[in-house]
C-alpha positions in Angstrom: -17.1 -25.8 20.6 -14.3 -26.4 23.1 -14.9 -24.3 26.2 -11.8 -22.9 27.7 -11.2 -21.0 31.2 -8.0 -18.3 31.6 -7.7 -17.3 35.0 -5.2 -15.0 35.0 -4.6 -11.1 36.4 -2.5 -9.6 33.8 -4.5 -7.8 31.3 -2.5 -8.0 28.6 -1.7 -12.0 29.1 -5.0 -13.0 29.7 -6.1 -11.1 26.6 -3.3 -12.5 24.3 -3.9 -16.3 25.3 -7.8 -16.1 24.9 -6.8 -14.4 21.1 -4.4 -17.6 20.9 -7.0 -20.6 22.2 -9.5 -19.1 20.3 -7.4 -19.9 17.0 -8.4 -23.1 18.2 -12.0 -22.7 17.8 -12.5 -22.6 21.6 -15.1 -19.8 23.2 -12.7 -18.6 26.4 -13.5 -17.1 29.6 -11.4 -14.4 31.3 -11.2 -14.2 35.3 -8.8 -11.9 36.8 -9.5 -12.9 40.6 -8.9 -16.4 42.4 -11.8 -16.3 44.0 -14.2 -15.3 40.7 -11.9 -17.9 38.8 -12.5 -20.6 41.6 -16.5 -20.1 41.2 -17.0 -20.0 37.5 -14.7 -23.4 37.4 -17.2 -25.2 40.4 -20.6 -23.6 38.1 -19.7 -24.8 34.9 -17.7 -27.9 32.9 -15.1 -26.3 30.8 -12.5 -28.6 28.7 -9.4 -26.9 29.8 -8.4 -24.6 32.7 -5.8 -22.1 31.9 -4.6 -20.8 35.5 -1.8 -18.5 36.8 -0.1 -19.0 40.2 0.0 -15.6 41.2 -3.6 -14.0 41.9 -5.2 -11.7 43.8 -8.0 -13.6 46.1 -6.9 -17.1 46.3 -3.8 -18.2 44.6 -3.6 -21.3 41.6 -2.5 -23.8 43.8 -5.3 -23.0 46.4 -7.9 -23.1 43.2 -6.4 -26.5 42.0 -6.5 -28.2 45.5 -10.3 -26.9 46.1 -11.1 -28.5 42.3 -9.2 -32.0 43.2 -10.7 -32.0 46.4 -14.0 -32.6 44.7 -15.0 -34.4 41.2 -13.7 -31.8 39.2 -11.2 -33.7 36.9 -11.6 -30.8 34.4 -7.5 -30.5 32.7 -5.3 -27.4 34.6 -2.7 -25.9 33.0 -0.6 -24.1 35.4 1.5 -20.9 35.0 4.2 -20.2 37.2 7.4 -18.2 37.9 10.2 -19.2 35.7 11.7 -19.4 39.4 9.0 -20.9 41.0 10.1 -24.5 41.1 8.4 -25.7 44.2 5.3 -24.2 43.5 5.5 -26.0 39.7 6.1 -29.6 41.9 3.0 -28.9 44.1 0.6 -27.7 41.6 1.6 -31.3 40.3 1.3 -33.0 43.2 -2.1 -31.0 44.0 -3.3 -32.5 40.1 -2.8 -29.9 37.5 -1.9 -31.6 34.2 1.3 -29.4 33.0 2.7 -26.5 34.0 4.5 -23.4 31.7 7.0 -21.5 33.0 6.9 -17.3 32.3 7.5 -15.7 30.3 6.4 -18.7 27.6 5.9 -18.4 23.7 2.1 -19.0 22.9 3.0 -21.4 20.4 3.9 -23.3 23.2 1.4 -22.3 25.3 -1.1 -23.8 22.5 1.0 -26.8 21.6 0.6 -27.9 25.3 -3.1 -27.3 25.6 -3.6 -29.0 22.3 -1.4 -32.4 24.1 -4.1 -32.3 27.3 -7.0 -31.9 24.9 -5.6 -35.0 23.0 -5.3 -36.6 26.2 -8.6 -36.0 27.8 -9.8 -36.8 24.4 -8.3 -40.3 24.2 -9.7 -40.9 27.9 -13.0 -40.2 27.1 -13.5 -41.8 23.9 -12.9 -45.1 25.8 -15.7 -47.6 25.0 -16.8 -48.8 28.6 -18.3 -52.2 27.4 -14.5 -52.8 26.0 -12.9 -51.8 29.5 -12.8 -54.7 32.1 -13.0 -54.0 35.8 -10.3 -54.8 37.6 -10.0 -57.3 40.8 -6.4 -57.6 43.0 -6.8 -59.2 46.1 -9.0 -57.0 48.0 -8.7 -54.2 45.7 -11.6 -53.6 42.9 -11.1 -51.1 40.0 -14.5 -49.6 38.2 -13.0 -47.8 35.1 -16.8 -46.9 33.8 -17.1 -45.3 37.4 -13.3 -44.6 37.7 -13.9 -46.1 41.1 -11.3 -47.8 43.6 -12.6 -50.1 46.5 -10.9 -52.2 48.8 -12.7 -54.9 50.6 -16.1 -53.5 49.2 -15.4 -50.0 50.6 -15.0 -47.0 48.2 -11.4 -45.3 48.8 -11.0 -41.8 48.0 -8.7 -41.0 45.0 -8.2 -37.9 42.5 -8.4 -38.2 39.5 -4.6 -38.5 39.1 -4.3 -41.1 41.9 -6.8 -43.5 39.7 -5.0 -42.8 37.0 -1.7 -44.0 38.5 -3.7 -46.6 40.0 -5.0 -47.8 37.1 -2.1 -47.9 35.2 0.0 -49.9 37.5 -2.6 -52.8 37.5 -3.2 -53.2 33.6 0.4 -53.7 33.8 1.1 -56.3 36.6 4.2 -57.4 37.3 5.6 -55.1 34.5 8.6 -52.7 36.4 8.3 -48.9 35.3 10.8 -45.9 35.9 9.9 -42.8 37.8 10.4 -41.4 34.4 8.1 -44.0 31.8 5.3 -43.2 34.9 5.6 -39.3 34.2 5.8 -40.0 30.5 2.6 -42.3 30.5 0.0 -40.7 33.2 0.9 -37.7 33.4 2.5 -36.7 29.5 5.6 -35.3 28.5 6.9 -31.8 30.1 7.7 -32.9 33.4 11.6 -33.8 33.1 13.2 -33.6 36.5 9.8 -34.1 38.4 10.0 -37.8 39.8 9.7 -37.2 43.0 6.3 -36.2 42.2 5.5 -39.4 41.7 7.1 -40.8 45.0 4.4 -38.4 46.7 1.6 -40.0 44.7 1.9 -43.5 46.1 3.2 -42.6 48.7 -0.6 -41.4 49.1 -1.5 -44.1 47.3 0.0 -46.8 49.7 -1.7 -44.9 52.2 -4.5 -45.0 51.1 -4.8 -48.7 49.5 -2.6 -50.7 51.3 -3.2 -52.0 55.0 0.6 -51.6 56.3 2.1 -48.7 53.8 5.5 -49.8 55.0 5.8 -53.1 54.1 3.2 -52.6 50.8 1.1 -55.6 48.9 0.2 -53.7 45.9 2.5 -51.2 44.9 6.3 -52.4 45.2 9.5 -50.5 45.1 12.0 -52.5 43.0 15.2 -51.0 44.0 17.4 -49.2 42.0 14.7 -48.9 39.3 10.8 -48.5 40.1 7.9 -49.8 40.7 5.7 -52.3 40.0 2.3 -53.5 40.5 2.1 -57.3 42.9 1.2 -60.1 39.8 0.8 -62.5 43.1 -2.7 -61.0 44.0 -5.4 -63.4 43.7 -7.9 -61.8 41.4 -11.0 -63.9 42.9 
């Protein structure tokens, strides 16, 4: 049974999303504080997180950076402010997997959950022994570990980084839109949201590359994209 956590302050909400997920066959948890929220999430592995911006204790966003901060890859559905655009682009940028805007219909509230369970799904049910580990230049990728190294030392990525990562070089040389990168790593729903990916490698570069600036990896091709270097010697 899918396990499901809704952190989220308004009685009636909470209550009314847990009766929805639950059509779902999923057993859900209520939290109405940030900070009870934020402690039930680090105790225990749940297969989607259902989390409001607004809360008393700590906020959503301050829960999400806390969870990406460590291990926790564990899916985050944001809710937000109709209004609250900026907070929607930094809950992205701080890893949750899709945001919904209130007030929401909970059909749509369930179709989305049901599209990052699918996702995580397809993720997980890769076979290891069929994935190859990656070598670029310096730069090693361990998909079994979901592990980046450069020059034999581990570099620190979320789980959304990797992903990026990851995705660029299976496709070397191939030149994607801001758009096709939302659309493949991080799903449909996020429309209007590219510079979100500019701040990932951005973070990425700095991370990765020696001189950010003038980058061996990751290129910009102008006017379009990016792309992943095909020159790298992969020896």
């Amino acid at each position: 049974m899918k396990q499901f956590l809704v952190v989220e302050d308004n009685y009636d909400i909470a209550n009314l999303v847990s009766m929805h997920l639950q059509d779902l066959g999923a057993e859900v948890q209520l939290a109405s504080d940030g900070n009870v929220g934020l402690s039930l999430a680090q105790k225990k592995r749940y297969d989607l997180i259902i989390l409001d911006l607004m809360l008393p204790g700590i906020d959503g966003l301050e829960i999400c950076r806390r969870l990406r901060g460590t291990d926790n890859d564990t899916p985050i559905l944001m809710l937000t402010a109709k209004s609250a655009e900026l907070d929607r682009i930094v809950g992205l940028e701080m890893g949750a997997d899709d945001y919904l805007p209130k007030p929401f219909s909970f059909r749509e509230l369930v179709a989305r959950a049901k599209a990052i369970l699918r996702r995580a799904e397809a993720r997980n049910k890769i076979n290891p022994n069929d994935v190859e580990d990656l070598r670029a230049g310096d730069l090693f990728l361990d998909q079994n570990k979901r592990q980046a190294t450069i020059a034999s030392k581990v570099i620190d990525l979320t789980a959304r980084e990797f992903d990026l990562l990851w995705h660029f070089a299976t496709h070397p040389g191939q030149v994607f839109t801001r758009s096709q990168l939302l659309d493949s790593v991080w799903g449909y729903g996020h429309d209007g949201y590219e510079h979100t990916v500019n701040s990932h490698i951005n973070r990425l570069r700095a991370k990765i590359e020696n001189s950010p600036s003038t980058p061996t990896y990751i290129l910009t091709v102008w006017g379009v994209g990016y792309k992943f270097s095909d020159t790298l010697s992969e020896t």
